[in-house]
C-alpha positions as a Markdown table, in Angstrom:
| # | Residue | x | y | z |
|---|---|---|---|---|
| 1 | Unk | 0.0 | 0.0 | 0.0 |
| 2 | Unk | 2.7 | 2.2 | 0.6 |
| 3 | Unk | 4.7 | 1.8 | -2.6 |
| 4 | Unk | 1.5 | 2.1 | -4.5 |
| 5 | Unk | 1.0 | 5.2 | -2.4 |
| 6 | Unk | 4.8 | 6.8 | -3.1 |
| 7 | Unk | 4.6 | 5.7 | -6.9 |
| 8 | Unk | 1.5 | 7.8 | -7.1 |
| 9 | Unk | 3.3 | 10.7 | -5.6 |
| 10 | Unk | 6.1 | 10.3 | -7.9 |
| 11 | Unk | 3.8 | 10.3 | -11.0 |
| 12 | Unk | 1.8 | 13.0 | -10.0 |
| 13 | Unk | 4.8 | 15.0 | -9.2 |
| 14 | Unk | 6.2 | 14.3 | -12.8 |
| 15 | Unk | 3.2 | 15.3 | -14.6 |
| 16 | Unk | 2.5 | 18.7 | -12.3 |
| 17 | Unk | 5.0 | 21.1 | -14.4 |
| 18 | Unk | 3.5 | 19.7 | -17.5 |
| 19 | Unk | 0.1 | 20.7 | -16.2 |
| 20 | Unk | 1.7 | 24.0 | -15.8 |
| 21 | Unk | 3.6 | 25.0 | -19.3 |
| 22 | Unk | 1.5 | 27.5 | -21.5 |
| 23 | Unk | 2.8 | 27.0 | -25.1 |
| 24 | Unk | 4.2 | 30.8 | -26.2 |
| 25 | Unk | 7.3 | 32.3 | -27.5 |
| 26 | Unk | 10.1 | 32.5 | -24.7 |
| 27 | Unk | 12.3 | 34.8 | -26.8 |
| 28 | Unk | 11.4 | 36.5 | -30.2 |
| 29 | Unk | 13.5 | 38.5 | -32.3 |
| 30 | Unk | 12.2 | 40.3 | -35.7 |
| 31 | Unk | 14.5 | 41.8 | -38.7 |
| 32 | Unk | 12.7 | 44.3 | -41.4 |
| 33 | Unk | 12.1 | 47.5 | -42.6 |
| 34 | Unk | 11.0 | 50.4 | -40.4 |
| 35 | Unk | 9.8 | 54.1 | -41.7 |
| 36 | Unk | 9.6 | 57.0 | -39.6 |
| 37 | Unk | 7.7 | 60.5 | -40.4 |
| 38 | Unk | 10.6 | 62.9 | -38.3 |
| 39 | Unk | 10.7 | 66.6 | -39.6 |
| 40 | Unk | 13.6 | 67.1 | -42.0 |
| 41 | Unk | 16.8 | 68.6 | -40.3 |
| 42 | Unk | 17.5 | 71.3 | -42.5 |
| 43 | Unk | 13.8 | 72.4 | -43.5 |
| 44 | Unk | 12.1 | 71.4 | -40.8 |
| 45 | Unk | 9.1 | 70.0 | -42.6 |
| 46 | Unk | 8.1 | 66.6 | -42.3 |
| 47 | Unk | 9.2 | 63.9 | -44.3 |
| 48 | Unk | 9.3 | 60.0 | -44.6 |
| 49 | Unk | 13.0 | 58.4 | -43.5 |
| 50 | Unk | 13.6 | 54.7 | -44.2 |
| 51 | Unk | 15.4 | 52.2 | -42.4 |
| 52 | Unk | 16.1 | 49.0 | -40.6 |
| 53 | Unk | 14.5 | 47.5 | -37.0 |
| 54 | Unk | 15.3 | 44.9 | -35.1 |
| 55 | Unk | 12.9 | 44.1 | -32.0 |
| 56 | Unk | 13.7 | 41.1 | -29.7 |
| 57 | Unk | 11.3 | 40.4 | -27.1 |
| 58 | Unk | 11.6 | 38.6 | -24.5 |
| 59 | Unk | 7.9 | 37.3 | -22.8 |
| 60 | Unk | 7.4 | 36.7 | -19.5 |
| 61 | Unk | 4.1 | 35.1 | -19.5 |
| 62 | Unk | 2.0 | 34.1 | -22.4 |
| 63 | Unk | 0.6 | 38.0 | -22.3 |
| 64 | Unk | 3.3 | 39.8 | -20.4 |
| 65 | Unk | 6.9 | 40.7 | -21.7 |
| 66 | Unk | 9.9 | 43.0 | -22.2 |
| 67 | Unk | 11.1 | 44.4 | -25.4 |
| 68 | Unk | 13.7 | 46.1 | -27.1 |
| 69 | Unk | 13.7 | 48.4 | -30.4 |
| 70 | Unk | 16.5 | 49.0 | -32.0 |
| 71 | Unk | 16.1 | 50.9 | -35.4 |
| 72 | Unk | 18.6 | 52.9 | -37.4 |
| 73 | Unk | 17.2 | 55.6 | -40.0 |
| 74 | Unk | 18.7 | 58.0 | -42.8 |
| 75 | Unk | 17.1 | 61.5 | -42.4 |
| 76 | Unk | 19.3 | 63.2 | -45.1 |
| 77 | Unk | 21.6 | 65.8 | -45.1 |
| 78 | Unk | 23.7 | 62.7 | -44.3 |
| 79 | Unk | 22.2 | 63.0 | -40.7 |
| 80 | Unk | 21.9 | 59.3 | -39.1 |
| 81 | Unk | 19.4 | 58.4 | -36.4 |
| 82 | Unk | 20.1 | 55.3 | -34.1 |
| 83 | Unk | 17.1 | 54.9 | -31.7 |
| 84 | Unk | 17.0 | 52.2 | -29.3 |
| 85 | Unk | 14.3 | 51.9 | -26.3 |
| 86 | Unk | 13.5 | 49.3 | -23.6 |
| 87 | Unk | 10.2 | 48.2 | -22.5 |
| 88 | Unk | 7.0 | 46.6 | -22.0 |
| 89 | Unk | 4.8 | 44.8 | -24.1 |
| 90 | Unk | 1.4 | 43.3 | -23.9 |
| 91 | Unk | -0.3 | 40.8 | -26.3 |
| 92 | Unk | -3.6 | 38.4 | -26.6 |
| 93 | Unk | -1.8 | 35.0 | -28.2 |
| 94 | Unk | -5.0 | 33.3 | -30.4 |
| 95 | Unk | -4.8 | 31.3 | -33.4 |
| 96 | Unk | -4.3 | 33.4 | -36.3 |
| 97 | Unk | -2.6 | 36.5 | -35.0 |
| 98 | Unk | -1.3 | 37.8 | -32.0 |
| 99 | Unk | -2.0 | 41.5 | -31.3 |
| 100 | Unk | 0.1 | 43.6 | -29.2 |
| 101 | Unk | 0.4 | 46.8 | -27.0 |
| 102 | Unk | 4.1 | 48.2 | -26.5 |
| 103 | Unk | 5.3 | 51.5 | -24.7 |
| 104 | Unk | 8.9 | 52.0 | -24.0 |
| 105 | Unk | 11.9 | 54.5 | -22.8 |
| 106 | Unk | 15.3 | 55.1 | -25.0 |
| 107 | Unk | 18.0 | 57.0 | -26.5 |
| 108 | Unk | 18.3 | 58.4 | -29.9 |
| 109 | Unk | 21.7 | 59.2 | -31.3 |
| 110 | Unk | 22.0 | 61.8 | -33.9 |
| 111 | Unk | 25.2 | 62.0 | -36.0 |
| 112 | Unk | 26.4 | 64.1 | -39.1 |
| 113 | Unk | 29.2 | 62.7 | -41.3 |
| 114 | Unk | 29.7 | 65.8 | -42.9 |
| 115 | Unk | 30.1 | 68.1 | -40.1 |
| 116 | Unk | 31.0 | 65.1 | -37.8 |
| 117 | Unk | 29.0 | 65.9 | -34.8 |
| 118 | Unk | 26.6 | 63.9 | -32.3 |
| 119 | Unk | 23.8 | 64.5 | -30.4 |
| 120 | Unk | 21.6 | 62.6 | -27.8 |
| 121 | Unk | 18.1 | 62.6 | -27.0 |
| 122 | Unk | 15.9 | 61.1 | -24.6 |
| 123 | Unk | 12.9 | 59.5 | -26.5 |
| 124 | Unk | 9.6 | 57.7 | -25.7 |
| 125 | Unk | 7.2 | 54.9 | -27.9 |
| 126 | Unk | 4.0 | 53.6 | -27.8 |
| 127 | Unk | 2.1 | 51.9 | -30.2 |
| 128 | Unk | 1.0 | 48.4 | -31.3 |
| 129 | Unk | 0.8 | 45.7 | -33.6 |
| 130 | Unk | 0.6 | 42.5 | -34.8 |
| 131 | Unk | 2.0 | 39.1 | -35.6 |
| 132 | Unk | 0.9 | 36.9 | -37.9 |
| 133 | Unk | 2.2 | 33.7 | -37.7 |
| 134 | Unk | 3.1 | 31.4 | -40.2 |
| 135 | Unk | 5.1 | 28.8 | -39.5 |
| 136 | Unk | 5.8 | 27.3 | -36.2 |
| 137 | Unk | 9.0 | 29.3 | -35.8 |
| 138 | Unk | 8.2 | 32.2 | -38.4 |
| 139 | Unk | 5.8 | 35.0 | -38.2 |
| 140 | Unk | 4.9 | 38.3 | -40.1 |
| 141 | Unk | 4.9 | 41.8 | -38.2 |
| 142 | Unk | 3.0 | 44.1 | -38.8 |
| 143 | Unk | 3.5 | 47.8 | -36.4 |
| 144 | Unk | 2.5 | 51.6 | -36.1 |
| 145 | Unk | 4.2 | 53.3 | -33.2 |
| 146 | Unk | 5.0 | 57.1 | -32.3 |
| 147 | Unk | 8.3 | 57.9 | -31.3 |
| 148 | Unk | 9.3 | 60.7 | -30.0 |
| 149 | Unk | 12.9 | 62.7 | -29.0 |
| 150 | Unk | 13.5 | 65.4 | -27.1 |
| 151 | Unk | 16.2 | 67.1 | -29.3 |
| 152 | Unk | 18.0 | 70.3 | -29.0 |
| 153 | Unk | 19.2 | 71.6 | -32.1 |
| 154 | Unk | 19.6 | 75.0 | -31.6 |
| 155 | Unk | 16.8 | 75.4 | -34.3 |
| 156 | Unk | 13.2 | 77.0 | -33.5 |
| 157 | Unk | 11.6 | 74.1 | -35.1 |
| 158 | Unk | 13.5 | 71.3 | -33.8 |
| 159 | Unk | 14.1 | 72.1 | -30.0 |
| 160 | Unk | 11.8 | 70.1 | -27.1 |
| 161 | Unk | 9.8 | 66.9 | -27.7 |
| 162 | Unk | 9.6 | 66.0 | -31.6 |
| 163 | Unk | 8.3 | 63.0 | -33.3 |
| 164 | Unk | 6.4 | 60.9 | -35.8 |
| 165 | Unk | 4.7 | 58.3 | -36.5 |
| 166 | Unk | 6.8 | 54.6 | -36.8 |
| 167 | Unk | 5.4 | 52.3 | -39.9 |
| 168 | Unk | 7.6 | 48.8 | -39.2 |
| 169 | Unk | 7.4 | 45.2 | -40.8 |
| 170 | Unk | 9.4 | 42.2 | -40.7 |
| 171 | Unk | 9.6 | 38.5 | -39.8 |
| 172 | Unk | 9.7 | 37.3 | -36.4 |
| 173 | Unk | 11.7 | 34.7 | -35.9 |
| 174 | Unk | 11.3 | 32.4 | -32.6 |
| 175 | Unk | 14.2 | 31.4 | -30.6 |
| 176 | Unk | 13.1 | 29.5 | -27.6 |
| 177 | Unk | 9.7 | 28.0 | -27.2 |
């Protein structure tokens, strides 16, 4: 009675973390193309600057997670834009897609190659999304965020909190399960 009794313990004990694991995406990193809407340096007007993102998340739970965005843009004038922010992001897993909530804090680093200066700026995004998966590893993105800097140019039009609107897309690839 007792070894039936501890052998029953022993397989209820092996089957309990099963019982627990919630199939999601430990750690997710995406590659694509990214297009922000930042006022032009020299004009000040708006315009569209392209360039590449990389996002790897990192979740948590199955809804819960931390993020990081990394994208690098060309905003003429030979002026490059490094942006990278850390933080949260929330999303509802279901069958098709997965759609998502994000809002972090960053850094964006401004530098000229022709007059070889640099400039940092504290910046802020929010925004969401989603991913569409399509393999078991693989997945489309689809995002719209607003970033935004708060640069000091020395110029009227570019001086306090300025920003745009973030159009990215890539594929998601899945590194731990």
């Amino acid at each position: 009675m007792v070894k039936t009794f501890l052998a029953a313990c022993f397989v209820l004990l092996l089957a309990i973390p099963a019982l627990a694991q919630e199939d999601y995406p430990k750690i997710q990193t995406s590659m694509g193309y990214t297009m922000l809407s930042f006022p032009d340096l020299a004009t000040g007007q708006s315009s569209h600057h392209s360039g590449f993102a990389n996002q790897t998340g990192f979740n948590l739970t199955k809804t819960w997670g931390l993020e990081n965005y990394m994208g690098i843009y060309g905003l003429g004038n030979s002026v490059t834009l490094i942006s990278d922010s850390f933080g949260g992001k929330a999303t509802y897993r279901a069958a098709k897609v997965s759609p998502y909530a994000l809002a972090g804090l960053g850094i964006g680093y401004f530098t000229s190659s022709s007059t070889g200066g640099s400039k940092s700026a504290f910046s802020t995004r929010i925004g969401g999304g989603v991913d569409v998966p399509f393999k078991d590893t693989l997945a489309l993105k689809f995002e719209v965020s607003r970033l935004k800097y708060h640069v000091d140019f020395q110029s009227p039009t570019l001086s306090g909190w300025t920003g745009g609107t973030n159009f990215t897309t890539g594929i998601v690839f899945t590194l731990a399960q």
